[in-house]
C-alpha positions in Angstrom: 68.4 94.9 134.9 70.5 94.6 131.5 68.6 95.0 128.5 70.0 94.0 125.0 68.4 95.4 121.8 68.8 95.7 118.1 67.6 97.2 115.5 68.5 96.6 111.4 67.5 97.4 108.1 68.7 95.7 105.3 67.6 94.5 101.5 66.9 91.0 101.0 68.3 89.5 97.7 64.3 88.7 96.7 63.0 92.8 96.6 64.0 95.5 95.6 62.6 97.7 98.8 64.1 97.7 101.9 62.7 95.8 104.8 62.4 95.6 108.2 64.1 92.9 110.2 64.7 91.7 113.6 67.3 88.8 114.9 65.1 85.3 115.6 66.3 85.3 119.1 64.0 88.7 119.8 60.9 86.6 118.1 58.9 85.3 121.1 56.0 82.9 120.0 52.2 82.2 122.2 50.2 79.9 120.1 49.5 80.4 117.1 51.0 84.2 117.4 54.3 85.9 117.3 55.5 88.8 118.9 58.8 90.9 120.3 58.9 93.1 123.4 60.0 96.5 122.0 61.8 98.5 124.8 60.3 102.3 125.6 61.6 104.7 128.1 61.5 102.4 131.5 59.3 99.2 130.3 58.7 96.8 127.7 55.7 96.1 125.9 55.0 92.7 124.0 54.1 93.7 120.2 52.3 91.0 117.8 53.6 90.9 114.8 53.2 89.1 111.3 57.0 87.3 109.8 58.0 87.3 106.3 61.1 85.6 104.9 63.5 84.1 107.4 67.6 84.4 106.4 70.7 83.6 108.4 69.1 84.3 111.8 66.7 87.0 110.7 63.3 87.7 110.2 61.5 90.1 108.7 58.8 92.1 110.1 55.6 92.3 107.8 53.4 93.4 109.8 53.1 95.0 113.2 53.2 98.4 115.9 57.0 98.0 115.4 59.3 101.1 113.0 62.6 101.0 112.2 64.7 102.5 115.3 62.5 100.6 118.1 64.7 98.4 120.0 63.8 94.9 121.1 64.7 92.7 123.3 66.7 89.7 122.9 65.7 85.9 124.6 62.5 87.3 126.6 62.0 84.9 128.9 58.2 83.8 129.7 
């Protein structure tokens, strides 16, 4: 199986810390929750997580088990 992750850190225009984003195509939604699958060692494991601002196909990550260097996967499928 082929897994595709990603992983970037940049500062949005609007603060002056840096934040965590992820690209929207790794944001996977089940009701009224979001989440991304962050790949470990041989599995994946769906992570909830709480979205900020949205820019040029990225969101950021407010809240959530997720750290900058985790790498997660790209257009889960259900």
């Amino acid at each position: 199986m082929l897994f595709r992750s990603t992983r970037a850190l940049i500062t949005l225009a609007t603060t002056e810390s840096p934040v965590m984003v992820v690209p929207s195509s790794a944001i996977s939604y089940d009701g009224d929750t979001t989440y991304v699958y962050v790949r470990g060692q041989a599995t994946e494991r769906k992570v909830p997580v709480r979205l900020g601002m949205e820019s040029e196909g990225f969101f950021e990550i407010v809240d959530g088990d997720v750290e900058v260097g985790d790498q997660v996967v790209l257009g889960h499928g259900p």
